[in-house]
RODO-2510 file (C-alpha; in nm, 4 decimals, decimal comma):
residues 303
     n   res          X          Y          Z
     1     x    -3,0313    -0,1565     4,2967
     2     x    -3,1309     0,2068     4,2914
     3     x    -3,4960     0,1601     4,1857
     4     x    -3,8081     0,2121     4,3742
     5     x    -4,0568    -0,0266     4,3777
     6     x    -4,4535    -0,0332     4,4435
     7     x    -4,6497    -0,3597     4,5431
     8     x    -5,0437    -0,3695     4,4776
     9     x    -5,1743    -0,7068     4,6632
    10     x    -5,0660    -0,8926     4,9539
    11     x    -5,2418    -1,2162     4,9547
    12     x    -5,0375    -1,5191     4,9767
    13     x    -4,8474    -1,4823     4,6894
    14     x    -4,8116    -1,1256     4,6793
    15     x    -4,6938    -1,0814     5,0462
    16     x    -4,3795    -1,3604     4,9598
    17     x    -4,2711    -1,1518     4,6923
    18     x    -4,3172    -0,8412     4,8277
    19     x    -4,1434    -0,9766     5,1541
    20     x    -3,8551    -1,1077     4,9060
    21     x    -3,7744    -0,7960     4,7678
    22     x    -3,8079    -0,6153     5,1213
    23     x    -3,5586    -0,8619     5,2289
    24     x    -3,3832    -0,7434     4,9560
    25     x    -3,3020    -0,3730     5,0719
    26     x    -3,5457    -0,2655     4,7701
    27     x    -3,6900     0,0575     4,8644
    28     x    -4,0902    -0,0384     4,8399
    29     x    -4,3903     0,0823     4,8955
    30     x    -4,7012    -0,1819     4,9193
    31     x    -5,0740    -0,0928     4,9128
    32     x    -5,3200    -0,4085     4,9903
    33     x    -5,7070    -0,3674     5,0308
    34     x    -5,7142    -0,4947     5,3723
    35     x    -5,4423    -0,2763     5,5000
    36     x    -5,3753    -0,4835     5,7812
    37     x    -5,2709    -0,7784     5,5590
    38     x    -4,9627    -0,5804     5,4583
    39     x    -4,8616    -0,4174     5,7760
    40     x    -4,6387    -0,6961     5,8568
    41     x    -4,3909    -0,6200     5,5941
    42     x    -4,2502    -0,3110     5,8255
    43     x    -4,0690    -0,5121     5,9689
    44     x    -3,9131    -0,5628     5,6794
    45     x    -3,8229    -0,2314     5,5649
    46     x    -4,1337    -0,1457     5,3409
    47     x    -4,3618     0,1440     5,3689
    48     x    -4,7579     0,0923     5,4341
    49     x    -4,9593     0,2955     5,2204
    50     x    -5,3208     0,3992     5,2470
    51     x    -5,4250     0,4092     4,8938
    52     x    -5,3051     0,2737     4,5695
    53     x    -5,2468     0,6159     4,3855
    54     x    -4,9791     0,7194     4,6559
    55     x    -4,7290     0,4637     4,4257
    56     x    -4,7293     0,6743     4,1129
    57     x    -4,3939     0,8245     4,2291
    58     x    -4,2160     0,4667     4,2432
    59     x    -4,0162     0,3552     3,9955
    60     x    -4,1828    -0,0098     3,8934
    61     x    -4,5219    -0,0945     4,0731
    62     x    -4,5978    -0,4733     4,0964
    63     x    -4,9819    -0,6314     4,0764
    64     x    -5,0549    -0,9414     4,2142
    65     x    -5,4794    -0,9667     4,2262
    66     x    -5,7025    -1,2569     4,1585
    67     x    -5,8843    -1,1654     3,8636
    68     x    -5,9321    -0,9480     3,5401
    69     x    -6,1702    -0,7241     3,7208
    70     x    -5,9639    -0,7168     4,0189
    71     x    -5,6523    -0,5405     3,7653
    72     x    -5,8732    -0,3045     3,6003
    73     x    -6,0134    -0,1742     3,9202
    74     x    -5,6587    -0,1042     4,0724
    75     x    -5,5190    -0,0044     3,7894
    76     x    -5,7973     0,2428     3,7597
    77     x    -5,6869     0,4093     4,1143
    78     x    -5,2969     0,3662     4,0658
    79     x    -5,3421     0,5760     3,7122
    80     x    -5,6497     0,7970     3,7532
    81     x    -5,5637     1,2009     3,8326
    82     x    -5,2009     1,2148     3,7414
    83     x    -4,8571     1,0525     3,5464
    84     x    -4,8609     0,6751     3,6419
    85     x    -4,5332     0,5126     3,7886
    86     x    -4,2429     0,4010     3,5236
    87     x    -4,3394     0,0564     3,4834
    88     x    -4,6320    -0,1406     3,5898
    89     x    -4,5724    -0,5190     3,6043
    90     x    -4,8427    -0,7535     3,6541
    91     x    -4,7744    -1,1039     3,7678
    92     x    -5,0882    -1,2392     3,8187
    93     x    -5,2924    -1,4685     3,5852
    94     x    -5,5560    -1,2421     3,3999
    95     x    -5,6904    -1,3289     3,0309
    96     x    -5,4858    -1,1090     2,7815
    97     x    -5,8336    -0,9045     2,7065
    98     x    -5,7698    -0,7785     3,0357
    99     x    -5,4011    -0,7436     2,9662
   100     x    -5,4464    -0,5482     2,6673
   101     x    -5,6355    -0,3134     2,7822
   102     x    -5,4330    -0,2879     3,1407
   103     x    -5,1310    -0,2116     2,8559
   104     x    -5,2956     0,0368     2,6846
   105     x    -5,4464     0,2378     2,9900
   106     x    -5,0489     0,2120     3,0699
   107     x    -4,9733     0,3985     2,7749
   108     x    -5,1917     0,6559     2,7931
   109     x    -5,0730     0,7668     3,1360
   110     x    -4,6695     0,7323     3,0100
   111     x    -4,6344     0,4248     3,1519
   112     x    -4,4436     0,0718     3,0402
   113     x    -4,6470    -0,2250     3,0994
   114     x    -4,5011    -0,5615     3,1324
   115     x    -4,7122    -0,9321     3,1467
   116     x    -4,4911    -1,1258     3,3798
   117     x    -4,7285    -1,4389     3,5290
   118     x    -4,5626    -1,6915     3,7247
   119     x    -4,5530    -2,0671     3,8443
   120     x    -4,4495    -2,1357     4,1979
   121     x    -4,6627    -2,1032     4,4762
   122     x    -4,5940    -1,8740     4,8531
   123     x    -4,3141    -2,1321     4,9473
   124     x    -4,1699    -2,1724     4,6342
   125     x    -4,0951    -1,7796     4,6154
   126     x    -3,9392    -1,7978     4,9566
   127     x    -3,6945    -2,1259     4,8423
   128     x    -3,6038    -1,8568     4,5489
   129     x    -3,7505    -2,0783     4,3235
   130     x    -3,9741    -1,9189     4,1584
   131     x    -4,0386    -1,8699     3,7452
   132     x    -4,1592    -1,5546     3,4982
   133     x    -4,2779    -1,5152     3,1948
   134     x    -4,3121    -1,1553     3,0574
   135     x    -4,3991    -1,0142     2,7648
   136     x    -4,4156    -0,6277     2,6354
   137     x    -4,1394    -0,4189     2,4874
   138     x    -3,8293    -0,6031     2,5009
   139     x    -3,6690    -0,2726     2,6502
   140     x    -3,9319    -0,2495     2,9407
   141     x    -3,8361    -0,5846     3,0419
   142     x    -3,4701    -0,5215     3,0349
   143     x    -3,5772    -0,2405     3,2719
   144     x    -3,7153    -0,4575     3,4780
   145     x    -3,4949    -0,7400     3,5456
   146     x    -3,2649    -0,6495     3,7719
   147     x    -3,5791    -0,6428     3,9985
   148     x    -3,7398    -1,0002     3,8819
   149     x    -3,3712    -1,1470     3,9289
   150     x    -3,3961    -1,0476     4,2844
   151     x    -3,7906    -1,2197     4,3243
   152     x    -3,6790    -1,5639     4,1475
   153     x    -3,4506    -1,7682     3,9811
   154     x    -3,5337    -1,7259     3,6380
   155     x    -3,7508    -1,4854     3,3644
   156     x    -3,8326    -1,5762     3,0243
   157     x    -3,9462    -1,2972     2,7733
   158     x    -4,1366    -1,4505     2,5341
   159     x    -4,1970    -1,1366     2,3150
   160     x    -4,4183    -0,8695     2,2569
   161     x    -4,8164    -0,7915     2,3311
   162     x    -4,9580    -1,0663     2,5510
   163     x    -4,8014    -1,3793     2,4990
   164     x    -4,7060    -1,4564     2,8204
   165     x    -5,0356    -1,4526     2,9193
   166     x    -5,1326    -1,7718     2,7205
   167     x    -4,7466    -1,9223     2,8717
   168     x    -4,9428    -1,9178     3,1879
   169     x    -5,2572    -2,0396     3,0987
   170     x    -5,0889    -2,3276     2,9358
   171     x    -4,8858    -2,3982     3,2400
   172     x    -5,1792    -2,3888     3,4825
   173     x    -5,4024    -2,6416     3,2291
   174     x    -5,0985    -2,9025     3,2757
   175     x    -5,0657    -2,8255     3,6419
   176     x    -5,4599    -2,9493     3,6921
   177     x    -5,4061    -3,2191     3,4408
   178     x    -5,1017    -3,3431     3,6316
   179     x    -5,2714    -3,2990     3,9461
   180     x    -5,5797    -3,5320     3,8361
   181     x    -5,3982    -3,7713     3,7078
   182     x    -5,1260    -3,8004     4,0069
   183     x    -5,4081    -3,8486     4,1998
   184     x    -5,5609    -4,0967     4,0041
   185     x    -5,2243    -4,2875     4,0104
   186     x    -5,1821    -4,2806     4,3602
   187     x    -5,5578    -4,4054     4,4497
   188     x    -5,4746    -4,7022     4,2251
   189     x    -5,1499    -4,7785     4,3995
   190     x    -5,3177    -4,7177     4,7695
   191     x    -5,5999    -4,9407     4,6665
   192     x    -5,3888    -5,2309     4,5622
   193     x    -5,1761    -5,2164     4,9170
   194     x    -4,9271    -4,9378     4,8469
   195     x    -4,8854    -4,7127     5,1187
   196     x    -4,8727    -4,3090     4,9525
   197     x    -4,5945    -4,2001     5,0450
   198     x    -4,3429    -4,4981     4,9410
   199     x    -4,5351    -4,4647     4,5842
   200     x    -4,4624    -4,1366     4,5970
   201     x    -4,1605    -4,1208     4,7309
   202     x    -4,0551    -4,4363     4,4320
   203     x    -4,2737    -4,1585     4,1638
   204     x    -4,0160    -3,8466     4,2516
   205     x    -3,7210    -4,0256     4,1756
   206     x    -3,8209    -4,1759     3,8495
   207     x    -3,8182    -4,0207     3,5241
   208     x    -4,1518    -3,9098     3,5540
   209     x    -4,0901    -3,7092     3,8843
   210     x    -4,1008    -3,2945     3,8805
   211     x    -4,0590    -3,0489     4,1219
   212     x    -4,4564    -3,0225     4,1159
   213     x    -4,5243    -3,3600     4,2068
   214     x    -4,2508    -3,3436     4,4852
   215     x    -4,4008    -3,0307     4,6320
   216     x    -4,7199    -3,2180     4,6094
   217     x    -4,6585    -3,5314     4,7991
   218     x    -4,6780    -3,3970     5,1638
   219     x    -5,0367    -3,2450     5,1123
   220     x    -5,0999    -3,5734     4,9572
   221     x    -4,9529    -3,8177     5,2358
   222     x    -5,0712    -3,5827     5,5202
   223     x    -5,4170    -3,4590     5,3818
   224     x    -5,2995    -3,1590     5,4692
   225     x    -5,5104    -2,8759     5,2505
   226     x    -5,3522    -2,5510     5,3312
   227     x    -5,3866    -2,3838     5,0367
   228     x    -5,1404    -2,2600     4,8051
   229     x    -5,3865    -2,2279     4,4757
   230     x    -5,7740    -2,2892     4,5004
   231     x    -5,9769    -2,5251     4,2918
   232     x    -6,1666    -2,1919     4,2676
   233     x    -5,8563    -1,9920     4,1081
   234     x    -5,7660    -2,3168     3,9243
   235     x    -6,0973    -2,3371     3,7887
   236     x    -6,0859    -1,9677     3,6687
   237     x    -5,7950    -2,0670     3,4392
   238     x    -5,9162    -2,3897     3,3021
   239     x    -6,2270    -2,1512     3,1807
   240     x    -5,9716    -1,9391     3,0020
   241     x    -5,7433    -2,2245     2,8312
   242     x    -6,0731    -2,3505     2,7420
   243     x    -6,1676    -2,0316     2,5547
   244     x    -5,8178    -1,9832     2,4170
   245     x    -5,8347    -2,3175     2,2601
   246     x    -6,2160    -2,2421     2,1394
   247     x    -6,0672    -1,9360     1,9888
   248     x    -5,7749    -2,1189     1,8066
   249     x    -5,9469    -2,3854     1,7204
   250     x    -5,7317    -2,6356     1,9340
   251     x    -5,8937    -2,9993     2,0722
   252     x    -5,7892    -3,0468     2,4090
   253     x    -6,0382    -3,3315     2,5099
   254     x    -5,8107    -3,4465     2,8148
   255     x    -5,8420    -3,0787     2,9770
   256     x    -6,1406    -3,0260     2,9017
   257     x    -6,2134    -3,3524     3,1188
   258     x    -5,9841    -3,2442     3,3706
   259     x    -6,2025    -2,8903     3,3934
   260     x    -6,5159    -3,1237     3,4819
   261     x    -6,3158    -3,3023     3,7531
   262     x    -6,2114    -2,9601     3,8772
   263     x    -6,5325    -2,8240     3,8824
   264     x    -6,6966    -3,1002     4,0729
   265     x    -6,4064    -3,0145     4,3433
   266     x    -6,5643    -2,6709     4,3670
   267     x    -6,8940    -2,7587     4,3820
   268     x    -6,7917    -2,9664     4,7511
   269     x    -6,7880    -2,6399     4,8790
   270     x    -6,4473    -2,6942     4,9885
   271     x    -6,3384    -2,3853     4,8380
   272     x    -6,0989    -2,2665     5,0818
   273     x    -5,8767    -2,5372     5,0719
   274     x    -5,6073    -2,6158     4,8086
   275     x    -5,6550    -2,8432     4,4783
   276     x    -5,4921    -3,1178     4,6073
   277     x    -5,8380    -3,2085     4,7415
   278     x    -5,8425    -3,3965     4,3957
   279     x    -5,6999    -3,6683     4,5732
   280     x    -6,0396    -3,6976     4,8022
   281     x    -6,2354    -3,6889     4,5192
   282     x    -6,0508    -3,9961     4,3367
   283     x    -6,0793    -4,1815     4,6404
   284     x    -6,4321    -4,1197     4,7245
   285     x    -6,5234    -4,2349     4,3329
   286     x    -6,3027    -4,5598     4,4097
   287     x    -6,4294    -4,6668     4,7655
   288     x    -6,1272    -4,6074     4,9169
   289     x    -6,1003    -4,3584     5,3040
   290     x    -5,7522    -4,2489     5,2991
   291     x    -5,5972    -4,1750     5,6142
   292     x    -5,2865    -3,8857     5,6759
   293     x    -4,9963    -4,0952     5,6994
   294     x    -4,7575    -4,0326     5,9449
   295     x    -4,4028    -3,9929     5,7849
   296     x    -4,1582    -3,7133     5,6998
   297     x    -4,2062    -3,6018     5,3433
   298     x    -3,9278    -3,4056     5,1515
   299     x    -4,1109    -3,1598     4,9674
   300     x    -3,7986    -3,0065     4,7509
   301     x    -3,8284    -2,6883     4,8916
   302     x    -3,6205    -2,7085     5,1746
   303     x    -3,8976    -2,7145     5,4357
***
């Protein structure tokens, strides 16, 4: 692997990866708002820099930021006042207005620009475990996959422009609707004398059991909140599946229920804390007080 590589956001997400392909031997270069968020990663081999444009001269620069605004605005200082980097590839969950325009300000600077979301979470990228989808030129993500190969165990290209981005979306609308309705399920079986974690322990091993539920169950049978994706960020995405739809003239009356349930999580102020506080708000609506539950929970991941 001969490439140089460029990393633009360490938050939780960003830092795993970045700290994956570190790990790597990748020669990289990562730039973070709050420098001393990324400092940590010289340990690791990577350089620290103190502005975004100082990764023009790398190879393939990665983005991982929160929002549309957020991609503009570095993508504004990483291309402003000179020839942009080879390949910018932005794996965070933006609308594809945003994309589009992130694509073409790309071009105009000489630079490939690739969509490449993903589902997984901080832990999953450190299990290797983690998922793309891209889309752009089919030859700028050929360029590019030696380097996703090394960050997780599988990209899809599902073609030009900004398809991936509605991939995503899609996958985060059934990742709140599975959510709701796991904790739904799991209320009901508490309520009528089932302890949570032999439900969902029985749940994982059926047919209906995924890798997301099982990664799920120890927040759920612990209360434990850390967050790996906000109701806040989850939120954000159920507005833009929402307008997709609206735009494509879709129903999708079981999300859009789903959104109201998420937005109700939000407005508990808990904010901070990770979307599997779902499972607080079924149980508050059915008169139940859950409990953590004291029991070793295998959450797939190795950990």
């Amino acid at each position: 692997m001969t490439q140089t590589a460029g990393w633009i956001g360490t938050g939780r997400m960003g830092y795993a990866m970045a700290e994956r392909l570190a790990l790597a031997g990748v020669d990289l270069a990562v730039w973070n708002r709050t420098r001393a968020r990324a400092e940590p990663l010289r340990e690791h081999g990577a350089q620290v820099v103190g502005t975004v444009a100082a990764l023009r001269d790398r190879d393939v620069v990665f983005s991982t930021v929160a929002a549309s605004g957020d991609l503009t605005e570095v993508l504004d200082g990483l291309l402003a006042g000179g020839p942009g980097p080879g390949v910018v590839v932005d794996c965070s969950t933006v609308s594809a207005e945003a994309s589009a325009a992130a694509r073409a300000a790309c071009a105009r600077h000489g630079t490939g620009f690739l969509a490449a979301p993903v589902s997984g979470n901080a832990k999953v990228v450190r299990a290797g475990l983690l998922s793309f989808v891209c889309s752009g030129p089919r030859e700028t993500y050929d360029r590019v996959s030696g380097l996703l190969a090394r960050l997780g165990r599988s990209a899809t290209y599902a073609g030009e422009g900004e398809t991936a981005r509605l991939v995503k979306i899609a996958h985060n609308l059934l990742l709140g609707v599975v959510a709701q309705t796991l904790a739904e399920v799991t209320v009901l079986a508490e309520k009528g004398g089932v302890t949570r974690h032999a439900f969902l322990e029985f749940l994982n091993d059926s047919v209906v059991g995924s890798p997301f539920t099982r990664y799920k169950s120890p927040a759920f049978v612990h209360l434990d909140y850390t967050p790996t994706f906000t109701s806040v960020l989850l939120r954000k995405d159920f507005d833009l599946g929402l307008a997709a739809a609206g735009e494509l003239g879709v129903p999708m009356p079981v999300t859009a229920l789903t959104a109201q349930l998420v937005q109700a999580a939000v407005g508990t102020g808990r904010t901070g804390e990770d979307f599997a506080i779902l499972l607080d708000l079924q149980a508050a609506a059915s008169g139940l007080e859950l409990k953590p539950e004291d029991v070793a929970v295998d959450d797939g991941l190795g950990s």
